[in-house]
C-alpha positions as CSV (number, residue, x, y, z in Angstrom):
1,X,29.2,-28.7,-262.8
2,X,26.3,-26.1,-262.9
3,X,24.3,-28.8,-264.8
4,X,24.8,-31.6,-262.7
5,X,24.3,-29.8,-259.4
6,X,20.7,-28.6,-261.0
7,X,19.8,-31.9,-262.2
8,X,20.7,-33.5,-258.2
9,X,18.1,-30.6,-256.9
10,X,15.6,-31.4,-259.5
11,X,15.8,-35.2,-258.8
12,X,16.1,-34.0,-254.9
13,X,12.9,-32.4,-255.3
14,X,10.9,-34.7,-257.6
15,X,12.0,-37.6,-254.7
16,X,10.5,-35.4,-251.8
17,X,7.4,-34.7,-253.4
18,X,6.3,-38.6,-254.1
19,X,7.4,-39.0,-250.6
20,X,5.1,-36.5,-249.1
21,X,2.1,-37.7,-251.5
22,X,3.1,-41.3,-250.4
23,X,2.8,-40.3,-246.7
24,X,-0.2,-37.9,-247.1
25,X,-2.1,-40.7,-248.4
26,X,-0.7,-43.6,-245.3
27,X,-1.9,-40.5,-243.2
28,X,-5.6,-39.8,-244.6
29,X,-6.0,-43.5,-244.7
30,X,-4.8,-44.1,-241.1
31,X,-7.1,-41.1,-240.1
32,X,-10.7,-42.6,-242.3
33,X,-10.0,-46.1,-240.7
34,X,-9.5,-43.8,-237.2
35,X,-12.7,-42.3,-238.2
36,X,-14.6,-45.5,-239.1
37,X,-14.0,-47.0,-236.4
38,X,-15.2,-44.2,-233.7
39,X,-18.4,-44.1,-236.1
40,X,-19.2,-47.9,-235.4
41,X,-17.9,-47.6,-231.9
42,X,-20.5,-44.5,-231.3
43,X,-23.3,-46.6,-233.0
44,X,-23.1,-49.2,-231.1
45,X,-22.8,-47.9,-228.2
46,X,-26.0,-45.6,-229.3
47,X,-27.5,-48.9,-230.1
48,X,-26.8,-50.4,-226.6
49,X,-28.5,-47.3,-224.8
50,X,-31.8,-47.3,-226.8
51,X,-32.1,-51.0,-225.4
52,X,-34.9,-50.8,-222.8
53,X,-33.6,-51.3,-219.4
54,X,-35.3,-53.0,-216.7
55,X,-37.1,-51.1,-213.8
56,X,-35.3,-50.3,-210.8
57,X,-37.6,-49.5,-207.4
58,X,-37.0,-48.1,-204.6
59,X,-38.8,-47.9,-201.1
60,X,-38.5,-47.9,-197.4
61,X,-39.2,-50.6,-195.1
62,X,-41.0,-50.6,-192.0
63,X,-40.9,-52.7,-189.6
64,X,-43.9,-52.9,-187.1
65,X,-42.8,-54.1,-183.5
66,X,-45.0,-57.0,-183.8
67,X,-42.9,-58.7,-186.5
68,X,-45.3,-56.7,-189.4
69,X,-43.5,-55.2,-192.4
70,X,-44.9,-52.9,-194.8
71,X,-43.4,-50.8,-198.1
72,X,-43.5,-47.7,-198.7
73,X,-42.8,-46.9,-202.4
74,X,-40.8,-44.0,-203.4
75,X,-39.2,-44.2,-206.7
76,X,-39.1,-46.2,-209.7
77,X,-36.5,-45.6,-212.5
78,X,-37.6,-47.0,-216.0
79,X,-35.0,-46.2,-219.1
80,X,-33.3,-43.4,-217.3
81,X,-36.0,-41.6,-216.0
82,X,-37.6,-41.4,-212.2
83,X,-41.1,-41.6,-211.5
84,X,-43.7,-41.5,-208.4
85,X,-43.5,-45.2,-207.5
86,X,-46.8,-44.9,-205.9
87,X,-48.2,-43.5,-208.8
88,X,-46.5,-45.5,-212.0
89,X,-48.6,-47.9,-213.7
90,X,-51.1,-47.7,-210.8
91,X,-53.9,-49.9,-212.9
92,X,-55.7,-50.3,-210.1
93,X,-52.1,-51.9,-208.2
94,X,-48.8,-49.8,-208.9
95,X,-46.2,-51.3,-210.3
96,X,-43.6,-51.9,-207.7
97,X,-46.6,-53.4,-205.0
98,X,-47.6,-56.5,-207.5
99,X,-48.2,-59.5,-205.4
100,X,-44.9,-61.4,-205.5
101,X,-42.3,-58.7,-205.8
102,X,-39.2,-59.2,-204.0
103,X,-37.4,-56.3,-201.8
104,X,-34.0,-56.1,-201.0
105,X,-33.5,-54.2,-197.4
106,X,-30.0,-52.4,-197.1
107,X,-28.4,-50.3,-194.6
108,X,-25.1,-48.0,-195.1
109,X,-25.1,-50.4,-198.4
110,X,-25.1,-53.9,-196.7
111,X,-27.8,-56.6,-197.2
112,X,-30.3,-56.8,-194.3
113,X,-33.3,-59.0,-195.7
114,X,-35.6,-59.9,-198.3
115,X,-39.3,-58.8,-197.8
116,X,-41.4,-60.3,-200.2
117,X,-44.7,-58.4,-200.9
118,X,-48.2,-60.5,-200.5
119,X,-50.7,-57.3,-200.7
120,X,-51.2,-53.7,-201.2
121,X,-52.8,-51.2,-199.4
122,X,-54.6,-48.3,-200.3
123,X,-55.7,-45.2,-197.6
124,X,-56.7,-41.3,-198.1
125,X,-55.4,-39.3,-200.8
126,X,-54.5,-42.3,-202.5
127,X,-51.4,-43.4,-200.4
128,X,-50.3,-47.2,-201.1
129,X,-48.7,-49.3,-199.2
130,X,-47.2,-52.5,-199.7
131,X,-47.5,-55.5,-197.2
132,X,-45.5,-58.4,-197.2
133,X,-43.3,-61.3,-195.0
134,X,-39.9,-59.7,-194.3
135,X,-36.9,-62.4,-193.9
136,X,-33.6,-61.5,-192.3
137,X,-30.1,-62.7,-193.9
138,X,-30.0,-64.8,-191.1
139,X,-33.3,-66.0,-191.6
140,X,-32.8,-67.3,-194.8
141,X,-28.8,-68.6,-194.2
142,X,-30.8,-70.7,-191.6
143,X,-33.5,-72.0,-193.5
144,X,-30.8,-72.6,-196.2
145,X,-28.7,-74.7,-193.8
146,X,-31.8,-77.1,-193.0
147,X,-32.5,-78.0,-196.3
148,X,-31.4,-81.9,-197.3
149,X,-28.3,-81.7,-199.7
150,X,-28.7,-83.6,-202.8
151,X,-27.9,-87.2,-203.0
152,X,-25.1,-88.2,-204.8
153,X,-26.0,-91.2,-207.6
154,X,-24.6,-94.2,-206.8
155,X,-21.3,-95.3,-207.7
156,X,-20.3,-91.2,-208.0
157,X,-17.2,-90.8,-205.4
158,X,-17.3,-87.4,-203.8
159,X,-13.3,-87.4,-203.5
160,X,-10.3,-86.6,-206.3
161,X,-9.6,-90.2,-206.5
162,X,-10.3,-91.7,-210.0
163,X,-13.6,-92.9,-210.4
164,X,-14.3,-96.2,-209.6
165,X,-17.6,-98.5,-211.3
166,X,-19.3,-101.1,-208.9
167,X,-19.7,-104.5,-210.7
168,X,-23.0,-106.4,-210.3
169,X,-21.4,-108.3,-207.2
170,X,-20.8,-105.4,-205.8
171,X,-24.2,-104.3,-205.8
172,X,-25.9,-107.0,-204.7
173,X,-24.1,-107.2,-201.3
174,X,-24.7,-103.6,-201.0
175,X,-28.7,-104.3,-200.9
176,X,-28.2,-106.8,-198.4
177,X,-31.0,-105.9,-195.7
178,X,-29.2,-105.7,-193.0
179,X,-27.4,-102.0,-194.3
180,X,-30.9,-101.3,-196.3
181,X,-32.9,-101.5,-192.9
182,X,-31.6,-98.7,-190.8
183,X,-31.7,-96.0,-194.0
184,X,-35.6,-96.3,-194.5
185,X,-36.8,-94.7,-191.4
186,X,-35.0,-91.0,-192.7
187,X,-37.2,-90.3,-195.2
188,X,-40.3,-90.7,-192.9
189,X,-38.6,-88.6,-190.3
190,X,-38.0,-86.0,-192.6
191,X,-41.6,-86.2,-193.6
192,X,-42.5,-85.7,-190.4
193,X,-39.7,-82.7,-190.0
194,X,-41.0,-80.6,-192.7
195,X,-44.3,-79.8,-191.7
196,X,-42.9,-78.4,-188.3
197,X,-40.7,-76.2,-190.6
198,X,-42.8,-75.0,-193.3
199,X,-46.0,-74.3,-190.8
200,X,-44.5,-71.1,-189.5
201,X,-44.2,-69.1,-192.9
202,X,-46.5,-71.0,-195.2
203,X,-46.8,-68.2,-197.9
204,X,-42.9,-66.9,-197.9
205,X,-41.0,-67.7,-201.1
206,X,-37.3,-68.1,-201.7
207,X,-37.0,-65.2,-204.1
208,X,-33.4,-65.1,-204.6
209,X,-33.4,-67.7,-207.5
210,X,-36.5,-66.7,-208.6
211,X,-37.1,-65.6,-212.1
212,X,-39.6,-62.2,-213.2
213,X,-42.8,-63.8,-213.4
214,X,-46.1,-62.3,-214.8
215,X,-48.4,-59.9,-212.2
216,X,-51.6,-59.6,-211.5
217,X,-52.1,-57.1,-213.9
218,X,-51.6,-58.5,-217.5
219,X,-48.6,-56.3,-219.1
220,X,-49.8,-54.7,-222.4
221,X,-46.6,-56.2,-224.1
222,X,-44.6,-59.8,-222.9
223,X,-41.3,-57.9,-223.6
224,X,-41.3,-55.2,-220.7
225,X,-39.5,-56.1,-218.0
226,X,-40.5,-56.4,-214.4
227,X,-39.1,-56.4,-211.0
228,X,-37.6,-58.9,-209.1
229,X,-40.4,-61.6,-208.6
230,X,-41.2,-64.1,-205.9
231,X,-43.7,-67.5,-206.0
232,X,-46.2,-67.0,-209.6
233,X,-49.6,-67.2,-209.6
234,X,-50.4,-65.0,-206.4
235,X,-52.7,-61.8,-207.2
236,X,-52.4,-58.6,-205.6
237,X,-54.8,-58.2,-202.8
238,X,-56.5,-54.6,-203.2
239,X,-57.6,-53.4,-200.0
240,X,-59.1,-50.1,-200.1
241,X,-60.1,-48.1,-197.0
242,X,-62.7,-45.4,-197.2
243,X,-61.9,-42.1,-196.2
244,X,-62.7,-41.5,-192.3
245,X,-63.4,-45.0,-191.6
246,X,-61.0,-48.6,-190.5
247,X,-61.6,-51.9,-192.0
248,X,-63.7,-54.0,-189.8
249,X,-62.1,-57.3,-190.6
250,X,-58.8,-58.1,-191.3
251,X,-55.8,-57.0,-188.9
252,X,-53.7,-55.4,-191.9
253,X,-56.3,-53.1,-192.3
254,X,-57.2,-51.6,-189.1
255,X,-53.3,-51.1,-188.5
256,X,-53.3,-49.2,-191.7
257,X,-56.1,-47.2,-190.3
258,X,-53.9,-46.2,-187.5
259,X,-51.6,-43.9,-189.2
260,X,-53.8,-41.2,-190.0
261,X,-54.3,-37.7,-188.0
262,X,-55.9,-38.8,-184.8
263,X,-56.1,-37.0,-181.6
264,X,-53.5,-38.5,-179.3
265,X,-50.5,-36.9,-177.3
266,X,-47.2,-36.2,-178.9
267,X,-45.7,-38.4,-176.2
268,X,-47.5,-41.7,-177.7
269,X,-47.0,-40.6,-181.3
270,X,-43.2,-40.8,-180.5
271,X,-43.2,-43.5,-178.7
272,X,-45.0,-45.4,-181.4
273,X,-42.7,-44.0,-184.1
274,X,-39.3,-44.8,-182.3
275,X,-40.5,-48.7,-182.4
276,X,-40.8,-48.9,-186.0
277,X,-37.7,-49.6,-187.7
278,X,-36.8,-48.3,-191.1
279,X,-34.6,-50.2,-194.0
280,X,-33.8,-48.9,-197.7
281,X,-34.9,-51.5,-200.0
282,X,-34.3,-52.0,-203.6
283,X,-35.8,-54.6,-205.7
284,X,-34.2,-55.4,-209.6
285,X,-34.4,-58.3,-211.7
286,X,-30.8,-57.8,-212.5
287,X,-28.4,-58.4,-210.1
288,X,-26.3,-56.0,-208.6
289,X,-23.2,-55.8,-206.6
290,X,-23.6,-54.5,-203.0
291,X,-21.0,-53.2,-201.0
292,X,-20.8,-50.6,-197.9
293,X,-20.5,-47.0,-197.9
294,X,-19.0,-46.7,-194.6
295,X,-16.1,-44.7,-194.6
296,X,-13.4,-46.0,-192.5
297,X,-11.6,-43.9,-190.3
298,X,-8.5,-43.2,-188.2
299,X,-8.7,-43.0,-184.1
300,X,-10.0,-39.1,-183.6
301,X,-10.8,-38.3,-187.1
302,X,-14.3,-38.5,-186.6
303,X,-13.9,-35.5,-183.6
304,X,-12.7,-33.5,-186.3
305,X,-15.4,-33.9,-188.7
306,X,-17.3,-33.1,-185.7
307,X,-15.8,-30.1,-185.3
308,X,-15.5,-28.4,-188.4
309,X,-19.0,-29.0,-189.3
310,X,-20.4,-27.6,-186.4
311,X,-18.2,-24.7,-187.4
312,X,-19.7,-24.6,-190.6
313,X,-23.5,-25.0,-188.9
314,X,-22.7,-22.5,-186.9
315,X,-22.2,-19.7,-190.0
316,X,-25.6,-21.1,-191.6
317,X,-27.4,-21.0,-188.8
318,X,-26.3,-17.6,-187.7
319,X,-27.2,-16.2,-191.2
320,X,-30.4,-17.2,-191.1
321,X,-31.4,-15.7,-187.7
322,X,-30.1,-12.5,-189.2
323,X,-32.3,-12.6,-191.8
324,X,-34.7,-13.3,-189.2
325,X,-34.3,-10.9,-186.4
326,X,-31.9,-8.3,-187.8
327,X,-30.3,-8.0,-184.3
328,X,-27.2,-9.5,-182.4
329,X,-26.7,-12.4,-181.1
330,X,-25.5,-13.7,-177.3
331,X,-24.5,-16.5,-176.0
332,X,-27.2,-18.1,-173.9
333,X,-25.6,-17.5,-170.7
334,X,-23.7,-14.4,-171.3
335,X,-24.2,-11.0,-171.4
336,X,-24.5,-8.3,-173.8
337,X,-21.5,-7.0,-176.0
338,X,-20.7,-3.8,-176.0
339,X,-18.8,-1.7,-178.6
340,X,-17.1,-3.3,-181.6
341,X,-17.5,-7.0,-179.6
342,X,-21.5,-6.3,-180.4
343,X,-21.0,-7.0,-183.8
344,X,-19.4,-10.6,-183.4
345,X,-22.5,-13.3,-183.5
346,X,-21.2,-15.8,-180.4
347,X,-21.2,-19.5,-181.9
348,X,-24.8,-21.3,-181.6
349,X,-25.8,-24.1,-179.0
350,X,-26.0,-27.4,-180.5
351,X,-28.0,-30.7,-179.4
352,X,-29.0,-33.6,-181.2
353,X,-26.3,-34.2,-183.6
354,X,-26.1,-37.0,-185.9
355,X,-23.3,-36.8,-188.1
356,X,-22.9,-39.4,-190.7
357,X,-19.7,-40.3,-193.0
358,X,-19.9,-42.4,-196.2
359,X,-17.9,-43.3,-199.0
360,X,-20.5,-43.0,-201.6
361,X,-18.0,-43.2,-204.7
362,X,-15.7,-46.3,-202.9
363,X,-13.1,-43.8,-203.9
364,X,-12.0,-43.3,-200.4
365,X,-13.4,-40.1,-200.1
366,X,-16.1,-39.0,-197.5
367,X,-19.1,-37.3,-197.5
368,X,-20.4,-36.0,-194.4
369,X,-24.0,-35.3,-193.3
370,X,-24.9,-33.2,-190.1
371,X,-28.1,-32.9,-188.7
372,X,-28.4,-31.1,-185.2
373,X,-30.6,-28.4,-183.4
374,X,-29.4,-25.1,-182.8
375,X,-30.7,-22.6,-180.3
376,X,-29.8,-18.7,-180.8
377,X,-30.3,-16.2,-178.1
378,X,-30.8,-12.8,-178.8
379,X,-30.1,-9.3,-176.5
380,X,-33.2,-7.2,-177.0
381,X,-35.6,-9.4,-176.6
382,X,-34.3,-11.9,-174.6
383,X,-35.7,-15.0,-176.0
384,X,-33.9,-18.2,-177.7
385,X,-34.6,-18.9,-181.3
386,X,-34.4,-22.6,-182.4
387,X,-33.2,-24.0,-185.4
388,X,-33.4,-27.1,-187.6
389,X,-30.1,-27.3,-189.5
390,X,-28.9,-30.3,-192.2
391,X,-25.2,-30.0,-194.1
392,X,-23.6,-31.6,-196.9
393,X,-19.8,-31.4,-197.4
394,X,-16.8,-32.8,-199.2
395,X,-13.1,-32.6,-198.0
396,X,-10.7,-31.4,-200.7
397,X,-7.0,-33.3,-200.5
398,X,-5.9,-30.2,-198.2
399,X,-8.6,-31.6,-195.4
400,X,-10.8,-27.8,-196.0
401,X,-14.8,-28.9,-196.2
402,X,-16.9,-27.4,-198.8
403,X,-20.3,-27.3,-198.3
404,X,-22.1,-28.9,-201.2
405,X,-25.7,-28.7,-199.3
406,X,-27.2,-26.4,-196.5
407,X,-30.4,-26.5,-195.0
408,X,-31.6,-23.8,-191.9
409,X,-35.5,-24.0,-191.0
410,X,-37.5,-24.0,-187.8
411,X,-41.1,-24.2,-187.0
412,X,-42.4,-21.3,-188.2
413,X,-41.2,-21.7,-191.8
414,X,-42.0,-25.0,-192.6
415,X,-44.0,-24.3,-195.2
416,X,-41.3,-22.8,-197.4
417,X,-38.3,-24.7,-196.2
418,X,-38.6,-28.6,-195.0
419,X,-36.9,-30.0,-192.4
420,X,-34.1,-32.3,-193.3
421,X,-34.2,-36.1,-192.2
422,X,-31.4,-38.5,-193.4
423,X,-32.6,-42.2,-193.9
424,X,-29.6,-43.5,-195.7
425,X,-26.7,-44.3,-198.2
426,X,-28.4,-46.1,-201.5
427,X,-27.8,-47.4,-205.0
428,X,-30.6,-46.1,-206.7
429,X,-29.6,-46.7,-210.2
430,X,-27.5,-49.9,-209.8
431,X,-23.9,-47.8,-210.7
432,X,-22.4,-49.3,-207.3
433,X,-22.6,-45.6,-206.8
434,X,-24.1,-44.4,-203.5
435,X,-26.7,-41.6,-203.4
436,X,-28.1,-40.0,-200.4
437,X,-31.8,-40.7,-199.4
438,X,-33.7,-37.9,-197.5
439,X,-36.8,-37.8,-195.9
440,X,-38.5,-34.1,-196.3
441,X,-40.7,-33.1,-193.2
442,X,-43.1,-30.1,-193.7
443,X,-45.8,-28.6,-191.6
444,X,-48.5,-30.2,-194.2
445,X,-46.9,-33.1,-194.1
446,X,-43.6,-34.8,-195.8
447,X,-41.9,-35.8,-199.5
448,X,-38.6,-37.9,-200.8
449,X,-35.7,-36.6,-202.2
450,X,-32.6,-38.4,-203.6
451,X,-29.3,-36.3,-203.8
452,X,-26.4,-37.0,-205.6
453,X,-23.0,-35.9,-204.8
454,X,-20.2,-35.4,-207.3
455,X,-17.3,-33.7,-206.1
456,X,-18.6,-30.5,-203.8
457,X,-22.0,-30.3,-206.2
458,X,-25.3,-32.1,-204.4
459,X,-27.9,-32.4,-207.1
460,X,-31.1,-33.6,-206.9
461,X,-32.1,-36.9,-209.0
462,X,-36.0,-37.0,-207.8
463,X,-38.2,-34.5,-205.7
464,X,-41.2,-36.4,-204.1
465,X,-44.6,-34.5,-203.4
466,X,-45.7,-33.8,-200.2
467,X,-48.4,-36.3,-198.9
């Protein structure tokens, strides 16, 4: 029995081991083809990102009360990296002003227009501008809808009945002159139709189906990519103003003129600048999917965004007048605190808020953007400090904002610390994600940044120089 029992655990044992070294090898097998298969996966997709993608630009629209509409360049993004659009390839013309380039104008994410650029500009300190004929949606849905369908061949049914073929019969009756006469006079009306249409805009192009064409500037290789292109065969116009003095001839040049420092009120100068209207525009030879970043809200949810980031300016802004004056703070109309009360800074008055909510991520989460002006009165000496102030916060899923950005300047500081200006909510790397455009306004004079928001975190994708 001692034998037999011995001989059952040797066999026992001999079994279990060629069953482990039959699964240990299924095992390392399984694991290489695991292994292989995230290799190729990884070159591949390594592969797929050294593949050169096509530029990306980004500038700002302006639209001159009289119906004029120039470019300002900002950015360009080339293979993952962000460069001076004003600057990038400029041999003599940057890149993003060749004659022909199509713009896309967006606001909040939503399709305004197509401004297709015929010139570009160039002033002091080597500021470019681009000029062009600016199209609304509208515009071009019209122009759309007045255009002749295409006829359909003869003996082609436009219906889901079977087809049916016309025999020679047929066809001969149908030429009779009779039913022949009255069709000939549309074509000579619509001769006579078109040049009424086409006279108005003779040098606008339909750039949505239009294909990258070669610039003005012959590209050192035929394989890099270009923007989003209009009509071919157009140059870019160079128009270069000397320093201190206006073009004498042509219109576009003498309002390009007009811009730089001259002695007029403030009054005008705001004036003027509230009647030009300003559009995000994006121009790509790929196509991209817009949508808006509007975040949609509930009846009095906006109030209390309102609220709690006033209550948030309101701690900024107080921190930076005590780094300032190093005293305590009033309300305007009250009086003095005494005691332990002295040491409680009373809550900031606020005008000119904007306060702007987007969705940036389409994740249904906002991201709010407060801009106001904040005056601080002080006890000793009895004068109001004002304040520029600009926020950037996220709400967590308990409805608490976190500040992801914070900006407190005023007049005399401008040199260090820019004041804050919010244009708008915009692709700029054709993710579908939003980023946040800002202009930056120092006492020299003013720059672009882009921020991008991910979770309570603003960082900054591109910092313009000032100009």
């Amino acid at each position: 029995m001692m034998v037999q029992a011995r001989d059952v655990r040797a066999y026992t044992s001999d079994h279990d081991y060629k069953l482990y070294r039959t699964v240990r090898g299924a095992v390392i097998s399984v694991l290489c083809f695991l292994l292989l298969v995230q290799i190729g996966a990884g070159q591949s997709a390594s592969g797929s990102k050294k593949q050169p993608k096509g530029p990306r630009a980004l500038g700002l629209i302006e639209l001159q009360p009289k119906g004029k509409a120039r470019l300002v360049p900002i950015v360009i993004l080339v293979d993952g990296e962000y460069y001076d659009a004003s600057a990038y390839k400029a041999a003599p013309v940057p890149m993003a002003l060749y004659a022909g380039t199509v713009y896309e104008g967006y606001r909040d994410g939503v399709s305004q227009g197509l401004l297709t650029l015929s010139a570009a500009l160039s002033g002091q300190n080597n500021v470019w501008l681009g000029e062009g004929t600016w199209q609304t949606t509208e515009e071009i849905a019209a122009k759309k809808a007045k255009k002749p369908e295409p006829a359909v061949p003869r003996g082609i049914e436009d219906t889901d009945a079977p087809p049916k073929l016309l025999r020679h019969a047929e066809k001969v009756e149908k030429k009779d002159p009779e039913t022949s006469a009255p069709a000939s006079p549309a074509p000579a009306a619509q001769s006579e139709s078109k040049p009424a249409e086409a006279a108005p805009t003779p040098a606008v192009t339909a750039p949505p189906a239009a294909t990258p064409a070669a610039s003005a500037e012959p590209a050192p290789d035929a394989n890099v990519p270009t923007l989003k292109r209009g009509k071919t065969g157009e140059s870019a116009d160079l128009v270069t103003i000397p320093s201190g003095k206006s073009a004498p001839t042509s219109a576009a040049k003498t309002s390009f003129a007009a811009p730089q420092p001259a002695k007029s009120n403030s009054a005008a100068a705001a004036a003027k600048k509230s009647e030009v209207q300003t559009i995000v525009a994006i121009s790509d030879a790929s196509s991209v999917e817009s949508h808006s970043y509007d975040f949609p809200m509930k009846e009095g949810e906006e109030q209390t965004f309102r609220k709690k980031m006033l209550d948030l300016a309101a701690e900024d802004v107080l921190k930076r007048d005590e780094q300032l004056a190093g005293e305590t703070v009033t309300a305007p109309a009250g009086a003095p605190l005494k005691g332990k009360q002295a040491a409680k800074l009373v809550r900031p008055v606020f005008t000119d808020v904007n306060l702007k909510i987007f969705d940036l991520s389409s994740s249904n989460e906002p991201t709010i953007i407060l801009s106001a002006t904040a005056e601080v009165s002080h006890t000793k000496s009895a004068s109001t400090r004002q304040y520029m102030v600009t926020l950037i916060a996220r709400e967590d899923i308990y409805g608490d904002l976190h500040r992801g950005f914070s900006s407190v300047t005023d007049d005399q500081h401008l040199d260090a610390i820019p004041r804050m200006e919010l244009i708008d909510a915009v692709d700029v790397d054709g993710d579908t994600r939003g980023e946040l455009l800002f202009r930056q306004i120092y006492d020299t004079g003013s720059a672009y940044v882009i921020y991008r928001v991910i979770g309570a975190q603003v960082y900054a994708l591109f910092q313009g120089t000032p100009s």
